[in-house]
C-alpha positions in Angstrom: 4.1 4.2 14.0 3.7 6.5 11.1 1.5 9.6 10.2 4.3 12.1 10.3 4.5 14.0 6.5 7.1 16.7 5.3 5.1 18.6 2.9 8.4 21.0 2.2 9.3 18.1 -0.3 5.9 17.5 -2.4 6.5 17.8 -6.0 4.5 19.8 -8.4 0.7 19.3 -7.8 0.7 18.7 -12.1 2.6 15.7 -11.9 0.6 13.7 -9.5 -3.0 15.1 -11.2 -2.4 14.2 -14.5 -1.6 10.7 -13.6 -5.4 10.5 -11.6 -7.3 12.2 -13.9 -6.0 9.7 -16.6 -6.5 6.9 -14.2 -10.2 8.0 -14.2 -10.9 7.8 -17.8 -9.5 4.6 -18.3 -11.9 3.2 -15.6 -14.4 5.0 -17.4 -13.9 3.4 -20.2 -12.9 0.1 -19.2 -16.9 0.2 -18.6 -17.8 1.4 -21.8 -16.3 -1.5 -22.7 -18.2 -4.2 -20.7 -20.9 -2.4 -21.7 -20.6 -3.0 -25.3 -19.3 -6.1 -24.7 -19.9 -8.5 -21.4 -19.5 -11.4 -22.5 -15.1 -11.3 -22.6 -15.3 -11.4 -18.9 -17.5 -14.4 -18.8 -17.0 -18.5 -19.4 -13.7 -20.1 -18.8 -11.8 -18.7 -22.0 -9.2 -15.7 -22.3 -9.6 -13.9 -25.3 -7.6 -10.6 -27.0 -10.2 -8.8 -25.4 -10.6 -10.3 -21.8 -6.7 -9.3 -21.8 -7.4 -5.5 -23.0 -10.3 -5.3 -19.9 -7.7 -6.4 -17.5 -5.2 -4.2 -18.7 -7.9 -1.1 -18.9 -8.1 -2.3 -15.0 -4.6 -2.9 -14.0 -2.5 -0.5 -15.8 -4.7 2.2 -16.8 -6.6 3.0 -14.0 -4.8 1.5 -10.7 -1.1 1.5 -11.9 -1.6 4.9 -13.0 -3.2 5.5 -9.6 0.0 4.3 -7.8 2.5 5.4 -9.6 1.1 9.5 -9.5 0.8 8.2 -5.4 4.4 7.5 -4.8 5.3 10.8 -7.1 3.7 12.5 -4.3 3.8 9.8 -1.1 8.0 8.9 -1.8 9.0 12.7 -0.5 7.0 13.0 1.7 6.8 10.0 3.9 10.9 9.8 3.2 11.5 13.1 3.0 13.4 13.4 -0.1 13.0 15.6 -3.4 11.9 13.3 -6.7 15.2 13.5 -8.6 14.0 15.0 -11.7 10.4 16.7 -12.3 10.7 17.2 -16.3 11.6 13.4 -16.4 8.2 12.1 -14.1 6.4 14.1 -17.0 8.3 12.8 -19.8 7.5 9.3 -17.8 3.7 10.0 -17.8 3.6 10.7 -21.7 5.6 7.5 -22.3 3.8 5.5 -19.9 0.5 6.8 -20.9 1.3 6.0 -24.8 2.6 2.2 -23.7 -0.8 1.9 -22.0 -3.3 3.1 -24.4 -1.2 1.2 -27.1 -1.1 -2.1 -25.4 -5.0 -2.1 -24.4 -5.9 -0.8 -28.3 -3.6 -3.8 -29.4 -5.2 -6.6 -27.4 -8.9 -5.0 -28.1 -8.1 -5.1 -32.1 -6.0 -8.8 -31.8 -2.7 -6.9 -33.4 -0.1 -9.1 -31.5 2.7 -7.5 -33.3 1.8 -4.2 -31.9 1.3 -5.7 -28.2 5.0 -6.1 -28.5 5.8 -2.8 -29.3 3.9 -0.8 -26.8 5.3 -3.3 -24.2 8.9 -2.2 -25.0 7.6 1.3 -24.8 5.7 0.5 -20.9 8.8 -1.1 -20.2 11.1 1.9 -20.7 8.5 4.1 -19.0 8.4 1.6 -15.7 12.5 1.9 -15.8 12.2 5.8 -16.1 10.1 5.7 -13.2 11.9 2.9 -11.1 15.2 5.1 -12.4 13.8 8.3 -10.7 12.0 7.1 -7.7 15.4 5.3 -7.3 17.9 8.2 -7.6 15.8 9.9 -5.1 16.1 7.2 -2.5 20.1 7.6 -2.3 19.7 11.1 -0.8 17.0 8.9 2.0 18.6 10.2 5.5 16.4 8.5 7.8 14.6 5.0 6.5 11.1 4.0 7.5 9.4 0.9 6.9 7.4 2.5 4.5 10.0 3.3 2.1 11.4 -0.4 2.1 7.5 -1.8 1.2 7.9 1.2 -1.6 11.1 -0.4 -2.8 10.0 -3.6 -2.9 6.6 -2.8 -4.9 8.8 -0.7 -7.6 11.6 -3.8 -7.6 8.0 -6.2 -8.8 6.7 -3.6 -11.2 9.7 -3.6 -12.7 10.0 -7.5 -12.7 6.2 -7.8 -14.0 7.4 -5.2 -17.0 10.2 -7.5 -17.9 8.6 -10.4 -17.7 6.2 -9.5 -20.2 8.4 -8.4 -22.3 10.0 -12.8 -22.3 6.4 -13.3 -22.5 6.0 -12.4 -25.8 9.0 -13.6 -26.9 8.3 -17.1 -25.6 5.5 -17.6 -28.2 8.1 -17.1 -31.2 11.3 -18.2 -29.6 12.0 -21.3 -27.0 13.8 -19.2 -24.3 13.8 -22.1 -22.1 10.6 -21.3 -19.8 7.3 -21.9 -20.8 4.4 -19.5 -21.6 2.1 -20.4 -18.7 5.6 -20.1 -16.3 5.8 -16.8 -17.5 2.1 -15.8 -17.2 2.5 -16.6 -14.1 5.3 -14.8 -13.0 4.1 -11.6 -14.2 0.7 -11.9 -12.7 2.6 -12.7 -9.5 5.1 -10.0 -9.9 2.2 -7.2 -10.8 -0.6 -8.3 -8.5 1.0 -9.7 -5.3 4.3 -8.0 -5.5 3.9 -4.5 -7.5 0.0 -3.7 -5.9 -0.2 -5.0 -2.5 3.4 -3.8 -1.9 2.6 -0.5 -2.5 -0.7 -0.6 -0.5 0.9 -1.8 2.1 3.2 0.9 2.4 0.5 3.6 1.7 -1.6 1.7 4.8 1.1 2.6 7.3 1.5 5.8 6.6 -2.1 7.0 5.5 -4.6 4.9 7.7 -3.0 6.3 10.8 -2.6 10.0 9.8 -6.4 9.8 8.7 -7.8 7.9 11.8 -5.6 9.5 13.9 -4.9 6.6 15.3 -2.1 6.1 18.0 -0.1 3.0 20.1 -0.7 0.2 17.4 1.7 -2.4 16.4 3.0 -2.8 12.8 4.1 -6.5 13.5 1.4 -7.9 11.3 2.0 -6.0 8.7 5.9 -7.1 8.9 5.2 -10.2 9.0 2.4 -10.6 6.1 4.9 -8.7 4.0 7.8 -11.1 4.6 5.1 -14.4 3.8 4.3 -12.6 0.8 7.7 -12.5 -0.5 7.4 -16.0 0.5 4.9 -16.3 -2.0 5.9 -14.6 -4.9 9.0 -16.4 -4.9 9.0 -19.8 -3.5 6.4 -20.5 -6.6 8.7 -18.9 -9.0 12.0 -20.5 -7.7 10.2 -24.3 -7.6 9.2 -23.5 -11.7 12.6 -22.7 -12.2 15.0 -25.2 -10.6 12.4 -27.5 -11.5 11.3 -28.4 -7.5 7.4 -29.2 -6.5 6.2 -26.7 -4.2 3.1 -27.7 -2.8 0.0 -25.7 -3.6 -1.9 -26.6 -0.6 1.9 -24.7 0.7 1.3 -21.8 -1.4 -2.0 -21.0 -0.6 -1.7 -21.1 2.9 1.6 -18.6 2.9 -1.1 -16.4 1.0 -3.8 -17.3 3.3 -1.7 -16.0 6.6 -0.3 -13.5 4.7 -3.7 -11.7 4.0 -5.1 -12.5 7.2 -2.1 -10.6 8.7 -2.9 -7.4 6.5 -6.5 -7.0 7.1 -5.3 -8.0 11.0 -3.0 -4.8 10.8 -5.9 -2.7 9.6 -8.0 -3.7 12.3 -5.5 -2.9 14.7 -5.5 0.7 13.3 -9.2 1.0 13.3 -9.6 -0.1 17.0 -6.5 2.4 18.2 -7.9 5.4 15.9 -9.0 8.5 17.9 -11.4 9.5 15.2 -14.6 7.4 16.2 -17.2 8.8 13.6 -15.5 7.8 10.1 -16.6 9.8 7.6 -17.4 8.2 3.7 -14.0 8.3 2.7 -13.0 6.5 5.5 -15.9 4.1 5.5 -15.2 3.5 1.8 -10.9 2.6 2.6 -12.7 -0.1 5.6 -15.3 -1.6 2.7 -12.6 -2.1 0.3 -10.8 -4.6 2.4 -14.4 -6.6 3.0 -14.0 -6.8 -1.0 -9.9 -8.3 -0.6 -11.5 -11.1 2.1 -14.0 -12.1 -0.5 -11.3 -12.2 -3.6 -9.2 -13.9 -1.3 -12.3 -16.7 -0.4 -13.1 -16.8 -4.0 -10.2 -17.7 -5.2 -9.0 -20.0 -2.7 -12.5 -21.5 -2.5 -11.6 -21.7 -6.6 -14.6 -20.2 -7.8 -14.9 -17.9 -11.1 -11.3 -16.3 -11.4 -12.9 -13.4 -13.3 -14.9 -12.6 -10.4 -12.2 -13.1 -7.7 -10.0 -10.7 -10.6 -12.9 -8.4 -10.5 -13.6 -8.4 -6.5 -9.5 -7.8 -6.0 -8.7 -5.2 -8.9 -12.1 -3.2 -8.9 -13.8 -4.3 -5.3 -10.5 -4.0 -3.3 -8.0 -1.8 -5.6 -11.0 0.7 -6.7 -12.7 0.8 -3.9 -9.6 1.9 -1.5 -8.2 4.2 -4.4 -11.1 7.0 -4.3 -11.4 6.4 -0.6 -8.1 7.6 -0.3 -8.3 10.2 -2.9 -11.3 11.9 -1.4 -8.6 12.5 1.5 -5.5 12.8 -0.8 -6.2 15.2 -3.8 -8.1 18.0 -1.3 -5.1 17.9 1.0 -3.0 18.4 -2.1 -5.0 21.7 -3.2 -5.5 22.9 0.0 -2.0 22.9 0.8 -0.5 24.0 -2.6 -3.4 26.7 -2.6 -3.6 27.6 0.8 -0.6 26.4 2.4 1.1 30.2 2.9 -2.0 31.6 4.0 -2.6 29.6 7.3 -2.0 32.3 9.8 -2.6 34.9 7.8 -6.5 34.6 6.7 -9.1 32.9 7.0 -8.6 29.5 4.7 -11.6 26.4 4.2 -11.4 23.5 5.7 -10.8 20.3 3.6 -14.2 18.8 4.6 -15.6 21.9 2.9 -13.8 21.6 -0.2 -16.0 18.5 -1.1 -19.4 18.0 -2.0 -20.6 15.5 0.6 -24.4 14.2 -0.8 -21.9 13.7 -4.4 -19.7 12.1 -2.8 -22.4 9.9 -1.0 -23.7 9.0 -4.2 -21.0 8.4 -5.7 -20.2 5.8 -2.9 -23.5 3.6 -3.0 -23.6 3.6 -7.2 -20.0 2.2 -7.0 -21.0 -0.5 -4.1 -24.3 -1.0 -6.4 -22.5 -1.4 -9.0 -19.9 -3.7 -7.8 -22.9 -6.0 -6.6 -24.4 -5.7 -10.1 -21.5 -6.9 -12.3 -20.4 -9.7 -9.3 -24.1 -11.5 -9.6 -23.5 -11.1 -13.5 -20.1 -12.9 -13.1 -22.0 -15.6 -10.2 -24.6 -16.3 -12.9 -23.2 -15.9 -16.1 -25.5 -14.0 -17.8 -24.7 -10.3 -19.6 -27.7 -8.2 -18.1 -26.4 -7.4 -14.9 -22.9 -6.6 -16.2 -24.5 -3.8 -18.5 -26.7 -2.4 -15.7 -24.0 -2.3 -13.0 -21.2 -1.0 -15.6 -23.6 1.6 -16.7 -23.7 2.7 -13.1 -20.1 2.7 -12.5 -20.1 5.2 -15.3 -22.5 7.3 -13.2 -20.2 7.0 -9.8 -17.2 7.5 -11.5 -18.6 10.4 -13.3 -19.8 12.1 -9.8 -16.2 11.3 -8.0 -15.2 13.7 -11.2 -17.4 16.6 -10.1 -16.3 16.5 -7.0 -12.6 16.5 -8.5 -13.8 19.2 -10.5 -15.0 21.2 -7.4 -11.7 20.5 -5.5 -9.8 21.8 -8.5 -11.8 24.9 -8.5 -10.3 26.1 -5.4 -6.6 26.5 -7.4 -8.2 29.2 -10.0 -9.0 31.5 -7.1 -5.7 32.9 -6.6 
């Protein structure tokens, strides 16, 4: 069971901010772009710019997410200094260039320059992997958490290289195929790199949150071992040239998610906090949005909207739930932490704006809905309207971030 944090090793609060505040403009602006333009996540076709939405989605905005997370979630939950602060910023700066580089690329059909900002992502996943990695040799007790932390960084690594052989294979004959390669670094990002991570971030954030007590983190064990099973049985049978069943494949996944949103539940019913609040309520939605990616694309409905229910439903979703908690707690304890004792200091509760952060909450559901019938029926009109909302939510999850941020300048 976890929910037991050292705080005496956070890192900076700088480092871990710059990465979400980032992370929230490209989301913004990954809906300025279905705005302008709906129709590259609709049909059956992949185009320059269907790639650059994607990206906007998984390495601008949740990436980013993650990877300011485990800057502040790796010392923590393991209780270990990040080996070198100047090099996490260096890392953003790099990172950040490789991303806006790589979406610009895609969005303006320059391949040639798709393979340079990839190089440049690729050094800045290393620096990371490198630093995160350093830091886990001084580890003196393990928990599971850090070894679903490992794991995620080990696939985000792999998805980065593999991209990098991906490019190459469309000017070189490197011995695997294109489509082998797409689909090792979709498997390596989105199974292995994102639910990884969450995973990890469940077990120690869910509990400490719900205060919940007396659960068992079998399921989660399990489902984690099956999803190795997937990410690499798939690859190994496209290597050595051996048939794995897909009817195989997608019932490892199958369990494997089953087990997850099993594990959640089994937090939920042992939490001691009854009455969740909307952060809370928001984290429980966001896996209702996993179940249906899951069912749409097993059921092998549109894969945009399954990609769109997983990255945006599920990813986005859970991401400002847990923020709402996270970033407070951050200011409160970097602002307040030495006064506790000592004077009267505000509750976290009362560092946020709660009708905001209620609106915030039902324009993202609404505009989730929005954009998903768009997808359902194919037509651009609902796409706009719902993406044109998002802009709204995401806009009023910044006030609120604002208003949280306020409380530093009153030292």
């Amino acid at each position: 069971m976890s929910g037991d944090l050292s705080t005496e090793f956070a890192p900076p609060l700088d480092i871990v901010e710059r990465y979400f505040i980032a992370a929230a403009l490209m989301l913004a602006l990954l809906f300025v772009l279905l705005i302008s333009e709906p129709s590259i996540i609709l049909g059956g076709s992949v185009s320059f710019r269907t790639a650059a939405a994607t990206h906007f989605a998984t390495l601008g905005f949740i990436s980013m997410v993650m990877i300011g997370a485990l800057y502040q979630m790796t010392p923590v939950i393991l209780e270990v200094r990040i080996y070198s602060y100047p090099l996490a910023r260096l890392q953003f700066w790099i990172y950040l260039i490789g991303t806006i580089g790589i979406i610009a690329s895609f969005f303006f059909g320059n391949f040639k320059m798709v393979t340079v900002f990839v190089e440049i992502l690729t050094l800045a996943v290393i620096l990371f992997a490198v630093n995160i990695g350093i830091s886990l040799f001084r580890i003196k007790r393990w928990k599971i958490n850090g070894v679903f932390i490992v794991l995620g960084i080990i696939h985000f690594v792999l998805a980065a290289i593999t991209a990098n052989f991906l490019i190459a294979s469309l000017n070189h004959n490197i011995g695997i195929s294109f489509k082998d390669l797409l689909f090792f670094h979709i498997d390596f990002a989105a199974v292995g790199w994102l639910l990884f991570i969450i995973i990890g971030a469940l077990l120690e954030l869910f509990p400490m949150f719900l205060l919940s007590r007396g659960y068992n983190t079998i399921p989660s064990k399990i489902g984690a071992v099956l999803l190795l099973a997937v990410i690499w049985l798939p690859v190994a049978g496209k290597l050595l040239k051996i048939n794995i069943p897909v009817f195989f494949e997608i019932s490892l996944f199958i369990v494997s998610s089953v087990l997850i949103i099993y594990q959640v539940l089994m937090i939920y019913q042992k939490r001691m906090r009854r009455r969740l609040d909307i952060p809370l309520s928001a984290s429980r939605a966001a896996f209702l949005f996993f179940a249906a990616a899951i069912i749409t694309k097993v059921a092998g409905l549109s894969w945009q909207l399954a990609g769109f229910l997983f990255f945006i439903g599920f990813c986005g979703t859970l991401i400002f739930g847990q923020l709402y908690k996270i970033f407070p707690f951050l200011v409160w304890f970097h602002r307040y932490g030495s006064l506790i004792g000592k004077e009267k200091v505000p509750m976290l509760a009362d560092m946020l704006d709660s009708k905001i952060m209620r609106y915030q909450e039902v324009s993202w559901y609404i505009a989730i809905a929005l954009v998903s019938i768009g997808l359902i029926a194919q037509t651009t009109a609902p796409i706009i309207i719902g993406s044109t909302t998002a802009i709204f939510s995401i806009g009023a999850f910044a006030v609120n971030f604002k208003k949280v941020h306020r409380h530093l300048k009153t030292i």
